[in-house]
C-alpha positions in Angstrom: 0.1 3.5 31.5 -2.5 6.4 31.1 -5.3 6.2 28.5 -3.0 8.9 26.3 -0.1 6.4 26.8 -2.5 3.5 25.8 -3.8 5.7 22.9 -0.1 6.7 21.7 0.9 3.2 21.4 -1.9 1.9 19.8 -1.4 4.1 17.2 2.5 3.4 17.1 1.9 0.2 16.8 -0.5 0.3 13.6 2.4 2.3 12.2 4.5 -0.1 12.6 2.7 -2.3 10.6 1.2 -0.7 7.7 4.9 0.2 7.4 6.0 -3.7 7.4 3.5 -4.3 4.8 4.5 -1.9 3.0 8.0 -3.0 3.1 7.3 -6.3 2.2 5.0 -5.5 -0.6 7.7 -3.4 -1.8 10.4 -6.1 -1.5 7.9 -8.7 -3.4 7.8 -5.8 -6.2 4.4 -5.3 -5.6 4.3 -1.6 -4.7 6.0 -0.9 -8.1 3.1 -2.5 -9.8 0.6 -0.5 -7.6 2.2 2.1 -8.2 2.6 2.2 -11.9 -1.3 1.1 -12.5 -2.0 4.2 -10.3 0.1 6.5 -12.5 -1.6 5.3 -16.0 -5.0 6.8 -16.9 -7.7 4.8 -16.7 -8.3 2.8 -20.2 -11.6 3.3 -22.3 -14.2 -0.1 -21.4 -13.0 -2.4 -24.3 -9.4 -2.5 -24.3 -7.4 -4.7 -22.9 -3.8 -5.3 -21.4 -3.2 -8.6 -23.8 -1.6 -7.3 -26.9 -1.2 -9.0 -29.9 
């Protein structure tokens, strides 16, 4: 293979798995937690998440 070639899968290949982690974290139903604490604004230093 050329040093392109070498380069191209290289980079394929990292694909690959940032998209099976992805996959997996999605499957575990952690992406939709990520995702959701991503979406909310940050909370003022104090508060918590345990409500009463």
């Amino acid at each position: 293979m050329s040093k392109s070639e070498d380069e191209r899968a290289k980079r394929l290949a990292e694909a690959l798995r940032l998209n099976l982690r992805r996959r997996k974290a999605q499957a575990r139903g952690e992406a939709a937690d990520d995702a959701a604490k991503a979406d909310s604004p940050p909370r003022p230093s104090g508060e918590s998440d345990v409500t009463d």
